[in-house]
MOPAC internal coordinates of N, CA, C and O (Angstrom, degrees):
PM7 1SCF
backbone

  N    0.0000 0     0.00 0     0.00 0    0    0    0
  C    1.4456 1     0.00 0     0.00 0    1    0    0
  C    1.5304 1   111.07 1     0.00 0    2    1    0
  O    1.2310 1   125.98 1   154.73 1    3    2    1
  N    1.4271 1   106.11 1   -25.27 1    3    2    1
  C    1.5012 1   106.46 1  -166.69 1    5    3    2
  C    1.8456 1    91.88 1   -74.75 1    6    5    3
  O    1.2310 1   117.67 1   122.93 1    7    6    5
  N    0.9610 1   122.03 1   -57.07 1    7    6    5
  C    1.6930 1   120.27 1  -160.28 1    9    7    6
  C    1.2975 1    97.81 1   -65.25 1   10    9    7
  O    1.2310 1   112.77 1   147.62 1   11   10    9
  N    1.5178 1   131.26 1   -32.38 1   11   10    9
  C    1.4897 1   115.04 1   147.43 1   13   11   10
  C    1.4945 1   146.49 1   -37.76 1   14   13   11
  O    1.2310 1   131.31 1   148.26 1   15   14   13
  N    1.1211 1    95.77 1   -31.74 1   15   14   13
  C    1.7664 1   112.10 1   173.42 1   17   15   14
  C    1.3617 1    87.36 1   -95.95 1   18   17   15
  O    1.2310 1    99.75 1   138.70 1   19   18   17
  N    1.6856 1   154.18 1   -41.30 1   19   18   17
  C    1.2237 1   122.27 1   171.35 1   21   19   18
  C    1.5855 1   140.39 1   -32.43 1   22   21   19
  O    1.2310 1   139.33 1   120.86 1   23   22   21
  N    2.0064 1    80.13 1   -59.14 1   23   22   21
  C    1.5183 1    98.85 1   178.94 1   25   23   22
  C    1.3875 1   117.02 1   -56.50 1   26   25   23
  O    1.2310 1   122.29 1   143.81 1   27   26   25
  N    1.5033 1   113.23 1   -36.19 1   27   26   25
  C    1.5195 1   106.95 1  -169.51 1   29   27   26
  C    1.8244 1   108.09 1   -66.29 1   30   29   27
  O    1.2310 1   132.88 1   140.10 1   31   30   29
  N    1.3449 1    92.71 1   -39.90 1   31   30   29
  C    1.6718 1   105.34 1  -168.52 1   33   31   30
  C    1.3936 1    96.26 1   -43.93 1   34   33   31
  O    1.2310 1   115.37 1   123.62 1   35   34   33
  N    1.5755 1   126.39 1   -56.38 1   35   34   33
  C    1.8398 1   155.99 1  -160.75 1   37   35   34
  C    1.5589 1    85.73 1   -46.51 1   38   37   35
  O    1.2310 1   131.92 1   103.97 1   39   38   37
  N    1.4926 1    94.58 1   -76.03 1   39   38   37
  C    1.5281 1   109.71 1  -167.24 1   41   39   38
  C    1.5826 1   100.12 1   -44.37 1   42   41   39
  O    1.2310 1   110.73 1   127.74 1   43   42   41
  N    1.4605 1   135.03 1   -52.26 1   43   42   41
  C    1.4295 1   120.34 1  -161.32 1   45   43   42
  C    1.8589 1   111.32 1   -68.38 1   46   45   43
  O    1.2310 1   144.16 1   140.74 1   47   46   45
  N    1.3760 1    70.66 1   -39.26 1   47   46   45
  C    1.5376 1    75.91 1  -169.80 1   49   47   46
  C    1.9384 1   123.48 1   -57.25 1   50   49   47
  O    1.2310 1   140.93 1   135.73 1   51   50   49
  N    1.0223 1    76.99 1   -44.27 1   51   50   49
  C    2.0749 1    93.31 1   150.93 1   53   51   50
  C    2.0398 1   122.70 1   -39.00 1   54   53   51
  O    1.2310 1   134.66 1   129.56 1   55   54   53
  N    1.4064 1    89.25 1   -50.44 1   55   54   53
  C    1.8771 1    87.84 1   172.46 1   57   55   54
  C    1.1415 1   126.75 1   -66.93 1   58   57   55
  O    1.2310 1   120.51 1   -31.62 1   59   58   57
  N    1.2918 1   116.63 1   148.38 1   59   58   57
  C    1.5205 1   122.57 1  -178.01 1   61   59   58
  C    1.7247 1   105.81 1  -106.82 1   62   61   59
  O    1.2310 1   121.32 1   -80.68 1   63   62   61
  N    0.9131 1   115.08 1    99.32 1   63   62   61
  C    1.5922 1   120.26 1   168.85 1   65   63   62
  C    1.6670 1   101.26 1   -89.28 1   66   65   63
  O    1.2310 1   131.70 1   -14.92 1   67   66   65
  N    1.7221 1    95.02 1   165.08 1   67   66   65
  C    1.2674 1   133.46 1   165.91 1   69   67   66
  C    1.3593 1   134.78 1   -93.20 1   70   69   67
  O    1.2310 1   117.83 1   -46.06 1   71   70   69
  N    1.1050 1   121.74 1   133.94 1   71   70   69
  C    1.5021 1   129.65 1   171.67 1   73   71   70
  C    1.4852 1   123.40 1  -111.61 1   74   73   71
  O    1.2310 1   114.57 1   -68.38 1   75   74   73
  N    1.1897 1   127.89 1   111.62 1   75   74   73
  C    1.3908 1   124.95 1  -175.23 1   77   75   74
  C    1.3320 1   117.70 1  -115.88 1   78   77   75
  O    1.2310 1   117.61 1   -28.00 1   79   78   77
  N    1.5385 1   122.16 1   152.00 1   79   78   77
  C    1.4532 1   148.28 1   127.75 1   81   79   78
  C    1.0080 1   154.37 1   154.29 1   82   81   79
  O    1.2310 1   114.63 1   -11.57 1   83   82   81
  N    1.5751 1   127.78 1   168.43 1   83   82   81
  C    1.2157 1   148.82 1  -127.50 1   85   83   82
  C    1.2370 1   101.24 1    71.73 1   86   85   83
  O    1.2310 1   130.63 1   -94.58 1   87   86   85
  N    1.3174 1    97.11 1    85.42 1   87   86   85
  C    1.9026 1   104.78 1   169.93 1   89   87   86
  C    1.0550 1   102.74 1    41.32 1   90   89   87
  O    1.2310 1   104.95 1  -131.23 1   91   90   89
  N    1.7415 1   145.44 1    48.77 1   91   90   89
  C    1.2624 1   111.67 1   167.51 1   93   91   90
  C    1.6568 1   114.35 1   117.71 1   94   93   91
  O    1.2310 1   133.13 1   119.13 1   95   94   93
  N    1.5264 1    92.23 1   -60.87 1   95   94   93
  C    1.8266 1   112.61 1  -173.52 1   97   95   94
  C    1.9246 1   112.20 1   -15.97 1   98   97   95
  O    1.2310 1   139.07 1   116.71 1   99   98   97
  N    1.3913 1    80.64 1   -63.29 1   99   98   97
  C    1.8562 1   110.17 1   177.08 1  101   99   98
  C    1.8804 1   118.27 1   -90.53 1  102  101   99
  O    1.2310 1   140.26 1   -56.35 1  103  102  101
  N    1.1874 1    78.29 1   123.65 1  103  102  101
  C    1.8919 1    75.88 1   178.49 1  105  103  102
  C    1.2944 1    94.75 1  -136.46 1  106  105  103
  O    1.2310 1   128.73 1   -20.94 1  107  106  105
  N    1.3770 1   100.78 1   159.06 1  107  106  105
  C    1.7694 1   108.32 1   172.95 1  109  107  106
  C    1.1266 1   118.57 1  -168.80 1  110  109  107
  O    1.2310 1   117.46 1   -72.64 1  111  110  109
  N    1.4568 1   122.44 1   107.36 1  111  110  109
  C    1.3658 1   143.60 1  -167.49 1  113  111  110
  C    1.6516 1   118.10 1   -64.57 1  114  113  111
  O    1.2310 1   121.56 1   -42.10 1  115  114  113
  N    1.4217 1   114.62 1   137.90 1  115  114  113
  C    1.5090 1   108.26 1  -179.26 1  117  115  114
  C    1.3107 1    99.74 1  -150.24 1  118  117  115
  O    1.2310 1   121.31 1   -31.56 1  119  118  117
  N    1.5675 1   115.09 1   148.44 1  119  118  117
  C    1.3804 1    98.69 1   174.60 1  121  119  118
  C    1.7307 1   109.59 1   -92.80 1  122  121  119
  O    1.2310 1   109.83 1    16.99 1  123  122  121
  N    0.9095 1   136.69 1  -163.01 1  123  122  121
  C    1.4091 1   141.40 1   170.37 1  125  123  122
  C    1.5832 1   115.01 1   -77.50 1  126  125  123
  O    1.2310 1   118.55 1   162.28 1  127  126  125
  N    1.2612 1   120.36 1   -17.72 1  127  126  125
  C    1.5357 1   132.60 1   171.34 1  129  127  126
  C    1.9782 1   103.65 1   -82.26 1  130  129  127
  O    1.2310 1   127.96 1   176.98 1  131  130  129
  N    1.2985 1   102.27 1    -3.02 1  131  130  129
  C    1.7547 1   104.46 1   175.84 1  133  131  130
  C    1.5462 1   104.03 1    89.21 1  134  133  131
  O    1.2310 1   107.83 1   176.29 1  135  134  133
  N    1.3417 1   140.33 1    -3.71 1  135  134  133
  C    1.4184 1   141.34 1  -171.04 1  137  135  134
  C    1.4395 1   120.97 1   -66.16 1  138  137  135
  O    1.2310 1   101.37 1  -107.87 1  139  138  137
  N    0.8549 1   151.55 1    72.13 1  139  138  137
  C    1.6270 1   134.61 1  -142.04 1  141  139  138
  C    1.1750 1   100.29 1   -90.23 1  142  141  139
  O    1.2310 1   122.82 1   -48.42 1  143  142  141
  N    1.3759 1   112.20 1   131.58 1  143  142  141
  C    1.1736 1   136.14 1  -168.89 1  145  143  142
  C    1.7232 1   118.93 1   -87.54 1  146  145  143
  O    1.2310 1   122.77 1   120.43 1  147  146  145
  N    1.1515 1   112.30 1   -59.57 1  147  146  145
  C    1.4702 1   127.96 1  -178.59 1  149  147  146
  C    1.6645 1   125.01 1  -123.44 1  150  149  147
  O    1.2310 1   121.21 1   -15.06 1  151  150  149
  N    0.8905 1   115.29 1   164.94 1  151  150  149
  C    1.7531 1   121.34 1   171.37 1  153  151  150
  C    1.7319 1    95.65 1  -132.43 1  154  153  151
  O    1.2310 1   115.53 1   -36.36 1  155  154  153
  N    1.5344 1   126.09 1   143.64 1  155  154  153
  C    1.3054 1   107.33 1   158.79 1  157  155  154
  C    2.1503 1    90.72 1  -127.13 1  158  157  155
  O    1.2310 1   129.24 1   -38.78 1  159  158  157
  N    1.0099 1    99.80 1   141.22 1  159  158  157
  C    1.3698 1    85.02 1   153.65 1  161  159  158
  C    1.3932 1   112.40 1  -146.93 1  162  161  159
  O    1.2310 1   132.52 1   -20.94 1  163  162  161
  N    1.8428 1    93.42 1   159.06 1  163  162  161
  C    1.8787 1    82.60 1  -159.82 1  165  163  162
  C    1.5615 1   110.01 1  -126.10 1  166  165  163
  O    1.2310 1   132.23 1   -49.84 1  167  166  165
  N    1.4675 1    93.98 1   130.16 1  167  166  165
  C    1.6144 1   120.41 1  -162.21 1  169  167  166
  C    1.5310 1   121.93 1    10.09 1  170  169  167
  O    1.2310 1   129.82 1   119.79 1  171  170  169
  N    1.4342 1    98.66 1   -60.21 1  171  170  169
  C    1.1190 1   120.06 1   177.44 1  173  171  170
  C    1.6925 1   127.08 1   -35.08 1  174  173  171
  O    1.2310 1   130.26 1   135.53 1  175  174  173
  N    1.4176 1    97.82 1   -44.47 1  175  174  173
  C    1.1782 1   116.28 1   176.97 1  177  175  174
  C    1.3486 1   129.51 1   -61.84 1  178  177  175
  O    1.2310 1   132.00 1   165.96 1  179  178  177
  N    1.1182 1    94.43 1   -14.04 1  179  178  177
  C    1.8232 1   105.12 1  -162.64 1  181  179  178
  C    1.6804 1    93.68 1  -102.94 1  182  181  179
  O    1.2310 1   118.23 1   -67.23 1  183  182  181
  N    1.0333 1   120.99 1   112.77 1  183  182  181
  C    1.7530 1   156.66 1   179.61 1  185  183  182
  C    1.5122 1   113.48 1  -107.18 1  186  185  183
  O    1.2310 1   108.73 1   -84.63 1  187  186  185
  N    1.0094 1   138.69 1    95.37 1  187  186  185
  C    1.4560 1   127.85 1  -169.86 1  189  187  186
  C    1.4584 1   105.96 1   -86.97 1  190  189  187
  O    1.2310 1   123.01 1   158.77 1  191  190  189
  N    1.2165 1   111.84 1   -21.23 1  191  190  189
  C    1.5822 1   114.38 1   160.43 1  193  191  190
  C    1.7271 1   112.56 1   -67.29 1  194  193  191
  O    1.2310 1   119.06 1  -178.55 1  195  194  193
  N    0.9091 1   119.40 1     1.45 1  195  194  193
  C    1.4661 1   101.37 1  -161.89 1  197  195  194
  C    1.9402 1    87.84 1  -173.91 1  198  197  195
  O    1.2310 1   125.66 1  -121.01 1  199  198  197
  N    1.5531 1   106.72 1    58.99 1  199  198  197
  C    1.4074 1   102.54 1   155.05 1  201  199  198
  C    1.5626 1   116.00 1   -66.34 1  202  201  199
  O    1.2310 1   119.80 1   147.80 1  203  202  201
  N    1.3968 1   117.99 1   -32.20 1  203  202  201
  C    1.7019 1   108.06 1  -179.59 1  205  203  202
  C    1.1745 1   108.81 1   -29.93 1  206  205  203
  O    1.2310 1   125.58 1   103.48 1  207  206  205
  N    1.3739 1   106.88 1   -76.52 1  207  206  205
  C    1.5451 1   115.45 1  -171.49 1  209  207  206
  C    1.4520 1   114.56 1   -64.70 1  210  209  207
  O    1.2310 1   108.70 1  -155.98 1  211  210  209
  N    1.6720 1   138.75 1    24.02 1  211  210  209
  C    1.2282 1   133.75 1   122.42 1  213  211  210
  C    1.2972 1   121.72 1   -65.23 1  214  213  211
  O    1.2310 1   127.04 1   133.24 1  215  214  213
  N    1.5521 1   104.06 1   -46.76 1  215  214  213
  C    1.8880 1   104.75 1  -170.63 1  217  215  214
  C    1.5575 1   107.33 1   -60.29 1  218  217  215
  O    1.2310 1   129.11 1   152.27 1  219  218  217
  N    1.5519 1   100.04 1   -27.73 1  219  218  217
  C    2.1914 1    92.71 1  -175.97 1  221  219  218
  C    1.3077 1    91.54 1  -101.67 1  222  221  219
  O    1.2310 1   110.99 1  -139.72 1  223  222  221
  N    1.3976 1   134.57 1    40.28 1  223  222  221
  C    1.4297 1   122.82 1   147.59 1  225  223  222
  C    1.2928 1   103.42 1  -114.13 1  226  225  223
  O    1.2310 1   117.25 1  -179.98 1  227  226  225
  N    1.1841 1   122.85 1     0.02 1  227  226  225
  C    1.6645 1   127.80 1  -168.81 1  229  227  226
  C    1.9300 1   101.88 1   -90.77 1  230  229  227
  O    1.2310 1   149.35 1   116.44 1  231  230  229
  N    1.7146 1    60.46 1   -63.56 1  231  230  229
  C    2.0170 1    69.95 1   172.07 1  233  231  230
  C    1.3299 1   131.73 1   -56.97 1  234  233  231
  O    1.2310 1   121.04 1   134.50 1  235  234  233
  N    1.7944 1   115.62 1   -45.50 1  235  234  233
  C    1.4151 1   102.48 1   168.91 1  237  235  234
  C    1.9293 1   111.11 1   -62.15 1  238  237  235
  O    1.2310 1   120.95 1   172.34 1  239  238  237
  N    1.4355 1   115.78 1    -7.66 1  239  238  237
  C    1.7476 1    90.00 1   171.65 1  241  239  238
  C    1.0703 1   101.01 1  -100.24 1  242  241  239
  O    1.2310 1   104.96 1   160.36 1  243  242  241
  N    1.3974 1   145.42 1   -19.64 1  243  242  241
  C    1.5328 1   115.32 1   159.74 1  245  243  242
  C    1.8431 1   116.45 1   -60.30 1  246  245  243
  O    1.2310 1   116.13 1   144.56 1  247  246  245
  N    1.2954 1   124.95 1   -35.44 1  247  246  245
  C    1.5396 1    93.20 1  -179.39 1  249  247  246
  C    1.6493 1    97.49 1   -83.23 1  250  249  247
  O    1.2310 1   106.26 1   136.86 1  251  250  249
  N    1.0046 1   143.13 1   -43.14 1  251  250  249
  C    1.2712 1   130.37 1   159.49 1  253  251  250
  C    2.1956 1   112.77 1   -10.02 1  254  253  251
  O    1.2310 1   134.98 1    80.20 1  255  254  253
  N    1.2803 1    88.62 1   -99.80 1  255  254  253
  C    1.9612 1    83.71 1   157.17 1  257  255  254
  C    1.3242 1   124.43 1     5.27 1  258  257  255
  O    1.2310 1   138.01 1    99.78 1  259  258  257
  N    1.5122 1    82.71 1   -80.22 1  259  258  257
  C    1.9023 1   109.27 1  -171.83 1  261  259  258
  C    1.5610 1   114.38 1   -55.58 1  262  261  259
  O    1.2310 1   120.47 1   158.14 1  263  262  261
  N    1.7445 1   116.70 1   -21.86 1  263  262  261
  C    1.2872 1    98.16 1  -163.08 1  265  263  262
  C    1.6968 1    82.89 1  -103.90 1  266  265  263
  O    1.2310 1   119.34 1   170.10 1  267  266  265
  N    1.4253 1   118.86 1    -9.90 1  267  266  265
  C    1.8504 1    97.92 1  -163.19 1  269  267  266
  C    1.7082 1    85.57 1   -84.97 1  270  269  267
  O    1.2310 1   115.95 1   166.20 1  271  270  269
  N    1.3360 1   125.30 1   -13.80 1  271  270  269
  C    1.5422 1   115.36 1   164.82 1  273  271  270
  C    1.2471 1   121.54 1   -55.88 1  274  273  271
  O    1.2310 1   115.94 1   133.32 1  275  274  273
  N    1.2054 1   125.31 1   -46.68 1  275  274  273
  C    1.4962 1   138.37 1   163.48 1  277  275  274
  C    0.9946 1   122.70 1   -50.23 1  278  277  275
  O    1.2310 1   120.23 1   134.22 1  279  278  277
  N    1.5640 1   117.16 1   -45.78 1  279  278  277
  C    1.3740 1   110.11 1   175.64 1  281  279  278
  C    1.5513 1   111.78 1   -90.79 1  282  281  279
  O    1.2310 1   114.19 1   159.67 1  283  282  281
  N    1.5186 1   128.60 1   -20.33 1  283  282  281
  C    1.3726 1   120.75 1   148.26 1  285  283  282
  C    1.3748 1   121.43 1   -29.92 1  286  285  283
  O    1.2310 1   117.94 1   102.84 1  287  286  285
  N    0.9362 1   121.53 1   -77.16 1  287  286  285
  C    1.6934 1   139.32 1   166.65 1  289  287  286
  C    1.3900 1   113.84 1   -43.14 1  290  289  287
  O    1.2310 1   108.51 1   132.53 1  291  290  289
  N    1.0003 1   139.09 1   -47.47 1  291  290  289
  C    1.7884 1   132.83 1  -178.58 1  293  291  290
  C    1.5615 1    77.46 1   -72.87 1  294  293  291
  O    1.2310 1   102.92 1   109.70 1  295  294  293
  N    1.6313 1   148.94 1   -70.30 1  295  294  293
  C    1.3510 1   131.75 1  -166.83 1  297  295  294
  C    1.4463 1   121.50 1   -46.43 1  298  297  295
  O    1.2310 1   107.81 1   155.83 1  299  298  297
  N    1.4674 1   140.36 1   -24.17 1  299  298  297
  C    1.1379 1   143.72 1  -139.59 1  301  299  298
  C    1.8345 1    82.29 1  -125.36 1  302  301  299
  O    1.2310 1   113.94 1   136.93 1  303  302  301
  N    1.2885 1   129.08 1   -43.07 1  303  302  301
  C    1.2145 1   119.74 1  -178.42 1  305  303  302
  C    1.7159 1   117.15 1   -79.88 1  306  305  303
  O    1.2310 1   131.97 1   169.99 1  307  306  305
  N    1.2775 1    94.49 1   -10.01 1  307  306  305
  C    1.6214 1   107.26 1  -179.45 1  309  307  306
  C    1.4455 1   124.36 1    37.30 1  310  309  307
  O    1.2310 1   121.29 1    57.59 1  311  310  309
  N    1.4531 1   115.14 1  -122.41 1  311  310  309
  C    1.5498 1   120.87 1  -178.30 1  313  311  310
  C    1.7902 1   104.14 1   -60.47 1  314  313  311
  O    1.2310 1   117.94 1   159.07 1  315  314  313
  N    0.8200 1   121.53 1   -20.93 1  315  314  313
  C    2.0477 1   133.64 1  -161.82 1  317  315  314
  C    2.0244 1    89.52 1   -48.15 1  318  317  315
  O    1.2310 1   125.80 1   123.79 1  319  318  317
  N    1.3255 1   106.46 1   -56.21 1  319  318  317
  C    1.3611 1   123.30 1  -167.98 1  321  319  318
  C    2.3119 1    93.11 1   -41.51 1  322  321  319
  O    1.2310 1   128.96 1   136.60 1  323  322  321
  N    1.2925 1   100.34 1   -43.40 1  323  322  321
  C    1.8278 1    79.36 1  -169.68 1  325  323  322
  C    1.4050 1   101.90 1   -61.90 1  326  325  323
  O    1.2310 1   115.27 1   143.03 1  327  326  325
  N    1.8194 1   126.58 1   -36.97 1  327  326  325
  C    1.2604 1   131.84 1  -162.33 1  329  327  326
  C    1.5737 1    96.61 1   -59.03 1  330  329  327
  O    1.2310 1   120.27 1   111.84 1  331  330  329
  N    1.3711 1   117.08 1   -68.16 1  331  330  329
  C    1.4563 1   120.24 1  -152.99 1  333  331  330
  C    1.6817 1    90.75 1   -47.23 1  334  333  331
  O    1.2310 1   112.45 1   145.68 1  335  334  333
  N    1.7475 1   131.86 1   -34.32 1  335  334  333
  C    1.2594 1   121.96 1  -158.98 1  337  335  334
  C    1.6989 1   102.56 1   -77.05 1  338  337  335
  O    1.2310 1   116.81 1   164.24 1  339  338  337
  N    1.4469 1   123.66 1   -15.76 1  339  338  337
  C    1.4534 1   140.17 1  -175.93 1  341  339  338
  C    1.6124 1   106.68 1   -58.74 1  342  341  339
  O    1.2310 1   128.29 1   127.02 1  343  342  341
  N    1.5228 1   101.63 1   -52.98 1  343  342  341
  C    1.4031 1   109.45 1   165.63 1  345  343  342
  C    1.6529 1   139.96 1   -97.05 1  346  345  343
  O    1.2310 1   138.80 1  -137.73 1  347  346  345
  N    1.1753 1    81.15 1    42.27 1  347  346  345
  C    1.6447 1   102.04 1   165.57 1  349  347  346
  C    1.6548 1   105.28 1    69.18 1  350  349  347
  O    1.2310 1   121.27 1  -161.59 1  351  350  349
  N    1.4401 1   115.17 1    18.41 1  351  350  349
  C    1.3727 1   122.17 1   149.31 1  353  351  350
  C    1.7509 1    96.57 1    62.44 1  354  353  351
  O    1.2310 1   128.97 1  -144.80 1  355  354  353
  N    1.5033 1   100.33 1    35.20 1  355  354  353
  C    1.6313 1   105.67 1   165.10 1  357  355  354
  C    1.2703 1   103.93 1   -85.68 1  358  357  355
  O    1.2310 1   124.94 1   -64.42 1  359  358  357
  N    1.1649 1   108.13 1   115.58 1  359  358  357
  C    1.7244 1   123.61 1   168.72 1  361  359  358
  C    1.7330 1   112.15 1   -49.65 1  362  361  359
  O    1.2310 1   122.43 1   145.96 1  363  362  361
  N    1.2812 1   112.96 1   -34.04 1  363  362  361
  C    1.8528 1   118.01 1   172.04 1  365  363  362
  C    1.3050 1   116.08 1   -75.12 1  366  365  363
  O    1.2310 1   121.24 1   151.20 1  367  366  365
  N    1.5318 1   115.23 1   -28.80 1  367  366  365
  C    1.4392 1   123.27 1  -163.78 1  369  367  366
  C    1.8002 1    91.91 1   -52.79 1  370  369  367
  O    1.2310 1   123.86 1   113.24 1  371  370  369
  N    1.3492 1   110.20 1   -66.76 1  371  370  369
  C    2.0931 1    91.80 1   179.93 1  373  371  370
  C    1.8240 1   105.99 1  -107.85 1  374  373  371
  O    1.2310 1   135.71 1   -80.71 1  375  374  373
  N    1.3061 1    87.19 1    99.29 1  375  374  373
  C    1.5704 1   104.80 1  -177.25 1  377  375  374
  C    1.4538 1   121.52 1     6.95 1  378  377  375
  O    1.2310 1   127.31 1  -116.83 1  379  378  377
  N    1.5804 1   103.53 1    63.17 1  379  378  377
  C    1.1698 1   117.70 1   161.71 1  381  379  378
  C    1.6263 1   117.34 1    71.48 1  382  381  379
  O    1.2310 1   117.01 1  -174.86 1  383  382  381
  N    1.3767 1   123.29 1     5.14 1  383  382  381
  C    1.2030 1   124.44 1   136.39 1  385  383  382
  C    1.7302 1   155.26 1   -38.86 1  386  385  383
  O    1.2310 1   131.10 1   156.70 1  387  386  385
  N    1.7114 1    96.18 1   -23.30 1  387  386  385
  C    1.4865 1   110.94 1   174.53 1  389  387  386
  C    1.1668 1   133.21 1   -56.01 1  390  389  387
  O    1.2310 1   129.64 1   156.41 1  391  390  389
  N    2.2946 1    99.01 1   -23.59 1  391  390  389
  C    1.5471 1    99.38 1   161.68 1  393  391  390
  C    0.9614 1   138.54 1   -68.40 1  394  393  391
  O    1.2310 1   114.51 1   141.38 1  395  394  393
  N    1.2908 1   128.02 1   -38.62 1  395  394  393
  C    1.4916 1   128.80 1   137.58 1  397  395  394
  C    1.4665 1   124.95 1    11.56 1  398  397  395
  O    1.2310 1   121.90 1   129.69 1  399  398  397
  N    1.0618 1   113.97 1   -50.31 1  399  398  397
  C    1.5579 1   116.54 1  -170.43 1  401  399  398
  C    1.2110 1   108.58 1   -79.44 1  402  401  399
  O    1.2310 1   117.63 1   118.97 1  403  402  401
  N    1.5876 1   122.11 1   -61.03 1  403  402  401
  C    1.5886 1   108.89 1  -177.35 1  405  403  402
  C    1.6924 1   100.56 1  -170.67 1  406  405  403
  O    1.2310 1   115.67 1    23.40 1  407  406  405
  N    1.2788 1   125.83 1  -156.60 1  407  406  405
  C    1.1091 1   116.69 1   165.41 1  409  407  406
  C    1.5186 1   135.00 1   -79.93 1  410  409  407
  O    1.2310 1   121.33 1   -20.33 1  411  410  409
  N    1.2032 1   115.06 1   159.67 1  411  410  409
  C    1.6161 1    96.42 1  -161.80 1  413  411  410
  C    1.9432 1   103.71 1   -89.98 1  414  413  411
  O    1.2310 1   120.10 1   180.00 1  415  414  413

């Protein structure tokens, strides 16, 4: 079971998800291992009167990112999440994989 929760982890960590917003404006690439890959931002966006509202378009696509990682990962680990709760939802019990699933 354990090299099962490896592979899945392998496999997620391999995808490249998206992070978005303002329609789009802001994107920001991550892989499923959490690595962030890219920033795009598009022209438009950039206001020199009004960088604030770049930095909280930046930021909503990093937690944006961050959560389709999360939910990448609870998908790729699938049913595993009732097991890890079987064993008392010790995060060490399979070498530290249990975070994976969600919060404790």
């Amino acid at each position: 079971m354990q090299q099962q929760l490896v592979e899945a982890q392998a496999a997620a960590a391999e995808q490249l998800v998206e992070g978005h917003a303002g329609g789009g404006v802001v994107r920001v690439a991550v892989t499923g291992a959490m690595e962030f890959q890219s920033v795009h931002i598009d022209p438009s966006a950039v206001d020199p009167a009004d960088v604030e509202m770049l930095e909280d378009l930046v930021l909503a696509a990093l937690h944006d990112a961050v959560a389709r990682v999360q939910e990448l990962n609870q998908e790729a680990l699938g049913g595993f999440g009732n097991t890890l709760g079987a064993l008392g939802g010790d995060p060490e019990a399979l070498g530290g994989l249990g975070g994976l699933v969600g919060p404790e």
